[in-house]
MIVOLO-559104 format. One record per atom (N, C-alpha, C, O): residue in three letters; x, y, z. Coordinates in steps of 0.1 Angstrom, whole numbers, plus 5000, padded with zeros to 4 digits. Layout:
MIVOLO-559104
ALAXYZ/...
END
This chain:
MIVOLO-559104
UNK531955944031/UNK531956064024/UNK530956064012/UNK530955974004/UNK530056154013/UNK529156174002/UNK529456263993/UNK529156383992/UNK530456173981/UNK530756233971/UNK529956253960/UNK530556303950/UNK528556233958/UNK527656243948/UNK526656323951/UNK525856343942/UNK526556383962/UNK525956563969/UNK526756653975/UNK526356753982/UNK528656623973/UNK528956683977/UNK529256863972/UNK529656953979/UNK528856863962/UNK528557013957/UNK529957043946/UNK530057113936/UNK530856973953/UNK532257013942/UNK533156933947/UNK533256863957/UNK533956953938/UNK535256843942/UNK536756903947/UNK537756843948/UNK536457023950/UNK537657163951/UNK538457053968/UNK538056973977/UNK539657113965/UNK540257023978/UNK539557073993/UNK538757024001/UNK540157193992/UNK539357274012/UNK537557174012/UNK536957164022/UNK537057123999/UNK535557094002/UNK535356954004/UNK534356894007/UNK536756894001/UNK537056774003/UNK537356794016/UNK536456744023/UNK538456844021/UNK538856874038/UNK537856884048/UNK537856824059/UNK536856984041/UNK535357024053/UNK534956894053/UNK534756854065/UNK534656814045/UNK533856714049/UNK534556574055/UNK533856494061/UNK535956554052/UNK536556474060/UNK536556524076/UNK536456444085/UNK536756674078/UNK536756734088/UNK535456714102/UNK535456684114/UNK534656754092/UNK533156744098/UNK532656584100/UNK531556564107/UNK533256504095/UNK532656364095/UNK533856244107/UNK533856124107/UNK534856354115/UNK535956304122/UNK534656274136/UNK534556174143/UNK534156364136/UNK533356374154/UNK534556354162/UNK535756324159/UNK533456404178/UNK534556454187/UNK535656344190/UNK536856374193/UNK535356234190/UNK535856084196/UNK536355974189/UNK536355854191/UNK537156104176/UNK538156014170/UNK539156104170/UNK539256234168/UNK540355984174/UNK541656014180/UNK542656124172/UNK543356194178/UNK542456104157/UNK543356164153/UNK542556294140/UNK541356314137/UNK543656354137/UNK543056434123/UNK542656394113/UNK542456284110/UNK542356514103/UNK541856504087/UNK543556424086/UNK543756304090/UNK544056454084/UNK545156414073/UNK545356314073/UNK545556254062/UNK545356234089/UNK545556094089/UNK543956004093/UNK543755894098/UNK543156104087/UNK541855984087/UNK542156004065/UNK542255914057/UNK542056104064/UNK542456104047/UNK543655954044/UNK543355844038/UNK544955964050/UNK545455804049/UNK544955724047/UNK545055664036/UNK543755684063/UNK543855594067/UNK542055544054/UNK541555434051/UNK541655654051/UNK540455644040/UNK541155574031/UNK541055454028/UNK541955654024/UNK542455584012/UNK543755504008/UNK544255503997/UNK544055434020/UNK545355344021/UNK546855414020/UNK547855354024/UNK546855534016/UNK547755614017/UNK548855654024/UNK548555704034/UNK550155634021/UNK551055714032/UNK551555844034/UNK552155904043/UNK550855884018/UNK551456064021/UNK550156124018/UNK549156074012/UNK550456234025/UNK549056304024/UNK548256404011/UNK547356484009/UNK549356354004/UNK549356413991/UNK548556343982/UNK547656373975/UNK549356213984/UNK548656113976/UNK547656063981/UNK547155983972/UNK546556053998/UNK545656043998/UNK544756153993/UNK543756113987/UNK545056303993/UNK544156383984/UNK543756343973/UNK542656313969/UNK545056353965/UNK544856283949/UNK543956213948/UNK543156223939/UNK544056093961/UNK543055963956/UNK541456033962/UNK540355983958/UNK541556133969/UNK540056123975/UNK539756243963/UNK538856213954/UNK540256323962/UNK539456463944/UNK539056303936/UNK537856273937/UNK540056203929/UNK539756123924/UNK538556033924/UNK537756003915/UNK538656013935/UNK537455953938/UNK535356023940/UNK534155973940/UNK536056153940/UNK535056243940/UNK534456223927/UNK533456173924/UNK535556293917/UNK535156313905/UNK534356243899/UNK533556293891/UNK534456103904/UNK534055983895/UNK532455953900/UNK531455903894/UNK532655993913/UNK531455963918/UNK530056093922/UNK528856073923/UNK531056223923/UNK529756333922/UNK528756343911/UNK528956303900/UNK527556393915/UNK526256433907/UNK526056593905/UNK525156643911/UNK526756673897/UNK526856803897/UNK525056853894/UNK524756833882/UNK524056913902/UNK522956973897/UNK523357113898/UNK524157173905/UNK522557153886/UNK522257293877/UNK521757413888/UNK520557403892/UNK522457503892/UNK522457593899/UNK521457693894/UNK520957753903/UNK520957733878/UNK520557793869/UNK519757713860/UNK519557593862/UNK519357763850/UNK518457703841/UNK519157803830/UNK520057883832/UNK518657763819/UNK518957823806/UNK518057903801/UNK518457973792/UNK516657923805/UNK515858003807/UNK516058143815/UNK515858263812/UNK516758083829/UNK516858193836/UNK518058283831/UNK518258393837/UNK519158233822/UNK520058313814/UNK519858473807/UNK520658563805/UNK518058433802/UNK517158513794/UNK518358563778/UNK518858673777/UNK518458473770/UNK519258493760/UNK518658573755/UNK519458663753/UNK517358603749/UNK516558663743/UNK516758823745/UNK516358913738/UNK517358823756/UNK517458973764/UNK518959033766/UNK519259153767/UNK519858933766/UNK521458963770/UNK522059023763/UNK523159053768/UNK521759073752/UNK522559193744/UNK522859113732/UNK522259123722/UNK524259013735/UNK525058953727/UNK525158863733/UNK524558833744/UNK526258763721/UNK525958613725/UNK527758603727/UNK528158493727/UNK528758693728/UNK530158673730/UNK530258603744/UNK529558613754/UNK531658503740/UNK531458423753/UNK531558473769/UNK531158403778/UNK532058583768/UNK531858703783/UNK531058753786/UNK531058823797/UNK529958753779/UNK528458773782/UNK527758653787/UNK527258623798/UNK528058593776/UNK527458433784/UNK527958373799/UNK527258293805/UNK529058413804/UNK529958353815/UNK529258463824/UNK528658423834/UNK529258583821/UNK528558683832/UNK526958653835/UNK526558693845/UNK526158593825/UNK525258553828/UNK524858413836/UNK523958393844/UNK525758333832/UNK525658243838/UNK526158263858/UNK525658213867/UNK527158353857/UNK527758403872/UNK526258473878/UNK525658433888/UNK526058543872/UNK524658633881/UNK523358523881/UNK522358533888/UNK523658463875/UNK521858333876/UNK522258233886/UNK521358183892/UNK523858193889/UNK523958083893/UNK523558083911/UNK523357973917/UNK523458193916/UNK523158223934/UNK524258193940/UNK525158103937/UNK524258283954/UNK525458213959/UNK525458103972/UNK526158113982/UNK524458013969/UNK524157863978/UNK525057793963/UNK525457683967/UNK525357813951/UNK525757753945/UNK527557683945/UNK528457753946/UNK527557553944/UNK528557473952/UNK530157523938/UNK531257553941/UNK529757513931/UNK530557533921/UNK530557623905/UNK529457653902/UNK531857673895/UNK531957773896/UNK531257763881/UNK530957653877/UNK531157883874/UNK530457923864/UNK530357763851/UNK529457713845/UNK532357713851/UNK532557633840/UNK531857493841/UNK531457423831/UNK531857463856/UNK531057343860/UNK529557343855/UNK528957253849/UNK528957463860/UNK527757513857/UNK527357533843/UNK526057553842/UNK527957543831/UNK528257503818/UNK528057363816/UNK526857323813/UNK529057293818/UNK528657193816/UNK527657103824/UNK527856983822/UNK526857113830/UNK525757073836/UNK524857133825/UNK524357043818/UNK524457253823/UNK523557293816/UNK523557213803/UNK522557183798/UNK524957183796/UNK524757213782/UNK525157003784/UNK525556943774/UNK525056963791/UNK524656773794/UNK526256753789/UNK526256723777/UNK527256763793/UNK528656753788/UNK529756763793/UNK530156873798/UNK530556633793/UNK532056683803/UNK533456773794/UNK534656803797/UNK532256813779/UNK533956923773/UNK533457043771/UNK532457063764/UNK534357173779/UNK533857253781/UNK533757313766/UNK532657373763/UNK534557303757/UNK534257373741/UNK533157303737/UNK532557383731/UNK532557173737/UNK531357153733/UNK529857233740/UNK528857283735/UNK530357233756/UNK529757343765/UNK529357473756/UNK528257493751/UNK530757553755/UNK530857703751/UNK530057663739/UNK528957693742/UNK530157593726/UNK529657613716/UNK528057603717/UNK527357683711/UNK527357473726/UNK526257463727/UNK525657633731/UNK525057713724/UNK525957663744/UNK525557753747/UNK525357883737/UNK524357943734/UNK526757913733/UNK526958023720/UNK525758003707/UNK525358103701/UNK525457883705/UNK524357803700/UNK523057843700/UNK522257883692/UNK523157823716/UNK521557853718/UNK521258013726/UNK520158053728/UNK522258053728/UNK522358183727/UNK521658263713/UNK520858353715/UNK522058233699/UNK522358293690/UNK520358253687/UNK519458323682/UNK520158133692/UNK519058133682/UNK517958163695/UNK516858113693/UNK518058213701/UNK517058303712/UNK516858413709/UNK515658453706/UNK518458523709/UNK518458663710/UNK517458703701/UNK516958653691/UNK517158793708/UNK516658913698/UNK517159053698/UNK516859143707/UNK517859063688/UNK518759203686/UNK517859323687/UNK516959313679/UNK517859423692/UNK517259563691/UNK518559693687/UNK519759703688/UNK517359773681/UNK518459893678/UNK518259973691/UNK517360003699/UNK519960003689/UNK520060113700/UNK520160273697/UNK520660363705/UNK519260303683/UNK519260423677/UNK517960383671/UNK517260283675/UNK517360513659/UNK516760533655/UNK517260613637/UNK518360663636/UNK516560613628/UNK516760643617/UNK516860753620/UNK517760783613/UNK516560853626/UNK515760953630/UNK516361043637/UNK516261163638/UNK517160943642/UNK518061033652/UNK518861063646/UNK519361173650/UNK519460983631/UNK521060993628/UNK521161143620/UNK522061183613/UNK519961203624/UNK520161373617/UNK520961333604/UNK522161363603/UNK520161253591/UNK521161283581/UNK520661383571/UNK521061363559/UNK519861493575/UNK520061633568/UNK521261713572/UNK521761803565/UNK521661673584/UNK522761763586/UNK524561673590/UNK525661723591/UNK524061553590/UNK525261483585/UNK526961533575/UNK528061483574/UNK526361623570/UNK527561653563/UNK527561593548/UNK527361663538/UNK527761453548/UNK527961413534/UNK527161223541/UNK526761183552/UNK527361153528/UNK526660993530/UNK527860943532/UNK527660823532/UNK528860963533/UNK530160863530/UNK529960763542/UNK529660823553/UNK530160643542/UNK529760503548/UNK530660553567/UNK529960573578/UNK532160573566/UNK532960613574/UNK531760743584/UNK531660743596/UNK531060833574/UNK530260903584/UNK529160853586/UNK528960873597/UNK528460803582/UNK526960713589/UNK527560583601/UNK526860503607/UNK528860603600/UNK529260463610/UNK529160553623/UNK528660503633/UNK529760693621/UNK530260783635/UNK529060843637/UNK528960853649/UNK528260883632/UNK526860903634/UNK526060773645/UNK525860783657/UNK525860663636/UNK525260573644/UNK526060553661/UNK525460553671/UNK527560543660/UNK528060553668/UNK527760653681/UNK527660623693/UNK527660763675/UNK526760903686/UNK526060873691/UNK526060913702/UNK524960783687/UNK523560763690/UNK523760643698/UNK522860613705/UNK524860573698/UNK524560433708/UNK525060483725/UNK524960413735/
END
């Protein structure tokens, strides 16, 4: 089993490739070649041991780049912006899911050092634009300056 290209460690991806690696002219199934892989007598606990053994041994590559995120462009830097960016960049040949794809990008097996790097370098890319104009906010006919009305003004305008 090539657990260091295998793309993820999700169990059904563990199955396909025990499955696919049985060929026609061995006698028995996945479950009892999963046993007979990892010394196992229940089939539970040979999974256990083979995700385990995955983990230790996969090479997760970057589905995305941090470039192709375009931080500079994404609006905001809240962490549901970032997760949606990272989903639409990642393609779907891609083996695993947005959080993996975090930590790959951001060189890290904890996902809050992940989120913060990102949130990070998020913050110091953007570039914020207005979504109005001084110009627009009609403050001849505004009514009065009170702060509460230049908020519902600007508001109108977004």
């Amino acid at each position: 089993l090539d657990f260091p290209n295998i793309g993820n460690c999700y169990e059904w991806t563990i199955w396909a490739v025990v499955t696919n690696n049985l060929g026609e002219s061995c006698p028995h199934n996945r479950l009892e070649e999963a046993k007979l892989l990892t010394g196992e007598d229940d089939v539970d606990l040979a999974m256990n041991t083979l995700e385990a053994k995955c983990a230790e041994q996969i090479v997760y590559q970057a589905c995305t780049s941090v470039e192709a995120l375009d931080f500079e462009n994404i609006g905001n830097c809240n962490e549901w912006t970032i997760w949606g960016a990272i989903d639409n960049n990642r393609g779907e040949s891609c083996m695993h899911d947005k959080y993996i794809e975090a930590l790959v990008l951001a060189e890290t097996d904890d996902l809050e050092v992940a989120k913060a790097w990102l949130k990070d370098t998020c913050e110091a890319e953007i570039v914020y634009k207005p979504c109005t104009t001084v110009a627009a906010l009609d403050f001849e006919n505004i009514g009065n300056c009170y702060e509460w009305t230049i908020w519902a003004a600007i508001q109108d305008q977004m």
